[in-house]
N, C-alpha and C positions, 0 to 999 in steps of 0.2 A: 410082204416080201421081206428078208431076215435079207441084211447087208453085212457087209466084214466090217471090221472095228473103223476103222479110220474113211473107207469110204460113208460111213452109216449118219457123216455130217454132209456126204458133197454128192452132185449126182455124175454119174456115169464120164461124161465132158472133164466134168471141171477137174476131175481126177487124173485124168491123162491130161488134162492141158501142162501139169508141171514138168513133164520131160523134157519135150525139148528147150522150155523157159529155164529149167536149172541147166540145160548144161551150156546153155547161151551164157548163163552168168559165170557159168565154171571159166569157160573159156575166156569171152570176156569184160568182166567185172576186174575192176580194179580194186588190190588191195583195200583202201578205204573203204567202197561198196561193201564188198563181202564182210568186213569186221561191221560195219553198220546193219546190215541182214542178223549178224552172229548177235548183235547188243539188244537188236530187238527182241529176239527168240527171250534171251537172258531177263530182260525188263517184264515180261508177263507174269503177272502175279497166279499161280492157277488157285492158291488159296483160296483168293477172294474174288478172283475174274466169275463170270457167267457166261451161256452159252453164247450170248450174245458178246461178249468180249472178246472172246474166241472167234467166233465171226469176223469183228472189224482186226481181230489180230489178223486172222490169215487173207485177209483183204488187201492190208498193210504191207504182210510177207509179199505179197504174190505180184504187187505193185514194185516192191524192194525190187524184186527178184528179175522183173522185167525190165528194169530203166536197169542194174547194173550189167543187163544182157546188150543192151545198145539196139535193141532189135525192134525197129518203128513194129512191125508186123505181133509180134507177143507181147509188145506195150499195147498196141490196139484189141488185141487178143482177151487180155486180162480186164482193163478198160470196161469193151463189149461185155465180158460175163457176170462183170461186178454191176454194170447198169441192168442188164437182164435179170440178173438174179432179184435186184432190190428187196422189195418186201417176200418174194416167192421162195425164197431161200428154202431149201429142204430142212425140215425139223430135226433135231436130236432124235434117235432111237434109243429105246430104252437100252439096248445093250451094246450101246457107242462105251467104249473106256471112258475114266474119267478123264477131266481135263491134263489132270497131270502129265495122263500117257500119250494124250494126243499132244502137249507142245513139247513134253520126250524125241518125238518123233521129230520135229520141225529143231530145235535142238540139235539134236545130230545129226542131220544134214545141212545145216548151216556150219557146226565145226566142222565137219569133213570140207567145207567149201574153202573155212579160211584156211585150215592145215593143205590144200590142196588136191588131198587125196580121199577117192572112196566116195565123193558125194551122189555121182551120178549113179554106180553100182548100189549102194546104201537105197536111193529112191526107189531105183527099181525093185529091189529085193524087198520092199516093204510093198512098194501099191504093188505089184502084177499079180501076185496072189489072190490079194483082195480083189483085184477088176477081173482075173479070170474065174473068184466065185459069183460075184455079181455079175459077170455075163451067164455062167452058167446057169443059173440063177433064172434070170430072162427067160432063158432057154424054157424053162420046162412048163 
Protein backbone atom coordinates (compact mmCIF):
# COMPACT_ATOMS: atom_id res chain seq x y z
CA UNK A 1 0.00 0.00 0.00
CA UNK A 2 1.74 3.50 -1.39
CA UNK A 3 1.08 6.21 1.62
CA UNK A 4 1.52 10.23 1.19
CA UNK A 5 4.89 11.67 2.10
CA UNK A 6 4.45 12.62 5.72
CA UNK A 7 1.77 10.17 6.64
CA UNK A 8 4.37 7.21 5.01
CA UNK A 9 6.26 7.41 8.78
CA UNK A 10 2.89 7.35 11.09
CA UNK A 11 -0.24 5.08 10.85
CA UNK A 12 -3.73 6.35 10.16
CA UNK A 13 -4.47 7.47 14.29
CA UNK A 14 -1.38 8.93 15.01
CA UNK A 15 -1.77 11.32 12.11
CA UNK A 16 -5.02 12.72 13.06
CA UNK A 17 -4.18 12.52 16.61
CA UNK A 18 -2.28 16.17 15.98
CA UNK A 19 -5.29 18.41 15.48
CA UNK A 20 -6.98 18.77 18.20
CA UNK A 21 -3.40 18.40 20.36
CA UNK A 22 -2.03 21.53 18.24
CA UNK A 23 -4.80 23.60 18.58
CA UNK A 24 -5.00 22.99 22.32
CA UNK A 25 -1.43 24.27 22.39
CA UNK A 26 -2.48 27.26 19.98
CA UNK A 27 -4.96 28.26 22.44
CA UNK A 28 -3.49 27.33 25.33
CA UNK A 29 0.24 27.20 25.63
CA UNK A 30 1.99 29.87 27.06
CA UNK A 31 4.51 32.03 25.40
CA UNK A 32 7.46 29.99 26.79
CA UNK A 33 5.83 26.53 25.88
CA UNK A 34 5.53 27.42 22.31
CA UNK A 35 9.17 29.13 21.74
CA UNK A 36 10.36 25.84 23.53
CA UNK A 37 8.29 23.45 20.86
CA UNK A 38 9.85 26.20 18.09
CA UNK A 39 13.85 25.60 19.66
CA UNK A 40 13.24 22.03 19.40
CA UNK A 41 11.94 21.76 15.74
CA UNK A 42 15.38 24.27 15.29
CA UNK A 43 17.78 21.75 17.34
CA UNK A 44 17.34 18.77 14.97
CA UNK A 45 20.18 18.01 13.05
CA UNK A 46 18.50 16.27 9.65
CA UNK A 47 22.21 16.18 8.36
CA UNK A 48 23.16 13.76 10.52
CA UNK A 49 19.85 12.51 12.53
CA UNK A 50 18.39 8.97 11.34
CA UNK A 51 15.12 7.58 10.99
CA UNK A 52 15.24 6.63 14.27
CA UNK A 53 16.02 10.28 15.52
CA UNK A 54 13.16 11.40 13.78
CA UNK A 55 11.13 9.15 15.74
CA UNK A 56 12.11 10.08 19.26
CA UNK A 57 12.17 13.74 17.59
CA UNK A 58 8.34 13.66 16.95
CA UNK A 59 7.84 11.66 20.10
CA UNK A 60 9.48 14.77 21.84
CA UNK A 61 7.17 17.30 19.66
CA UNK A 62 4.05 15.49 20.31
CA UNK A 63 4.82 15.24 24.09
CA UNK A 64 5.92 19.35 23.72
CA UNK A 65 2.75 19.76 22.27
CA UNK A 66 0.46 18.19 24.81
CA UNK A 67 1.70 19.43 28.16
CA UNK A 68 1.80 23.15 26.58
CA UNK A 69 -2.03 22.21 25.64
CA UNK A 70 -2.86 21.75 29.54
CA UNK A 71 -5.15 18.91 28.35
CA UNK A 72 -4.80 15.77 31.02
CA UNK A 73 -6.97 13.87 28.07
CA UNK A 74 -4.19 14.46 24.76
CA UNK A 75 -1.41 14.26 27.41
CA UNK A 76 -2.80 10.81 28.10
CA UNK A 77 -3.60 10.60 24.37
CA UNK A 78 0.03 10.95 23.29
CA UNK A 79 1.27 9.00 26.39
CA UNK A 80 -0.95 5.92 25.35
CA UNK A 81 0.39 5.97 21.50
CA UNK A 82 3.96 6.52 22.28
CA UNK A 83 3.68 3.26 24.87
CA UNK A 84 1.58 1.33 22.04
CA UNK A 85 3.74 2.14 19.45
CA UNK A 86 7.17 1.10 21.16
CA UNK A 87 9.10 -1.22 19.24
CA UNK A 88 5.83 -1.53 16.47
CA UNK A 89 6.46 1.65 15.14
CA UNK A 90 5.51 1.73 11.27
CA UNK A 91 8.81 1.61 9.02
CA UNK A 92 10.07 4.37 6.67
CA UNK A 93 8.79 3.95 3.06
CA UNK A 94 10.81 4.11 0.50
CA UNK A 95 9.15 7.09 -0.85
CA UNK A 96 8.68 8.97 2.68
CA UNK A 97 10.72 12.63 1.89
CA UNK A 98 13.91 13.00 3.25
CA UNK A 99 14.24 13.98 6.66
CA UNK A 100 14.80 17.40 5.74
CA UNK A 101 11.34 17.91 4.45
CA UNK A 102 9.75 16.10 7.02
CA UNK A 103 11.09 18.34 10.08
CA UNK A 104 10.35 21.31 7.21
CA UNK A 105 6.99 20.54 8.08
CA UNK A 106 7.06 20.27 12.01
CA UNK A 107 9.09 23.76 11.52
CA UNK A 108 6.56 25.59 10.18
CA UNK A 109 4.04 24.71 12.32
CA UNK A 110 5.73 25.42 15.37
CA UNK A 111 6.62 29.16 13.89
CA UNK A 112 3.11 29.68 12.99
CA UNK A 113 2.49 28.58 16.67
CA UNK A 114 4.84 31.23 18.22
CA UNK A 115 3.96 34.00 15.42
CA UNK A 116 0.40 33.04 16.51
CA UNK A 117 -1.06 32.79 13.29
CA UNK A 118 -1.88 29.99 10.57
CA UNK A 119 -0.64 27.07 12.76
CA UNK A 120 -3.74 25.14 12.99
CA UNK A 121 -4.93 25.92 9.00
CA UNK A 122 -0.94 25.18 7.99
CA UNK A 123 -1.63 21.51 9.84
CA UNK A 124 -4.51 20.81 8.26
CA UNK A 125 -3.62 21.81 4.75
CA UNK A 126 -0.71 19.48 5.00
CA UNK A 127 -2.07 16.04 6.57
CA UNK A 128 -5.88 16.17 5.15
CA UNK A 129 -4.78 15.45 1.79
CA UNK A 130 -2.38 12.94 2.79
CA UNK A 131 -5.12 11.04 5.19
CA UNK A 132 -7.90 11.53 2.49
CA UNK A 133 -5.24 9.53 0.01
CA UNK A 134 -4.59 6.99 2.55
CA UNK A 135 -8.19 6.49 3.46
CA UNK A 136 -8.68 6.27 -0.06
CA UNK A 137 -6.25 4.23 -0.37
CA UNK A 138 -7.93 1.56 2.30
CA UNK A 139 -10.76 1.98 0.19
CA UNK A 140 -9.88 0.06 -2.73
Amino acid sequence: MRRAPFAATRSRSSSSRGSPSWTSARRRGSADEKARIHELTLAFDEGSATDADFAAFEETFWRAVARAGKNRIFGMEVAWWYGTLAGARPSVTADAPPLAVRIAFYRELARCLVAGTGATPYYLAVTSPQLDALFAQDEK
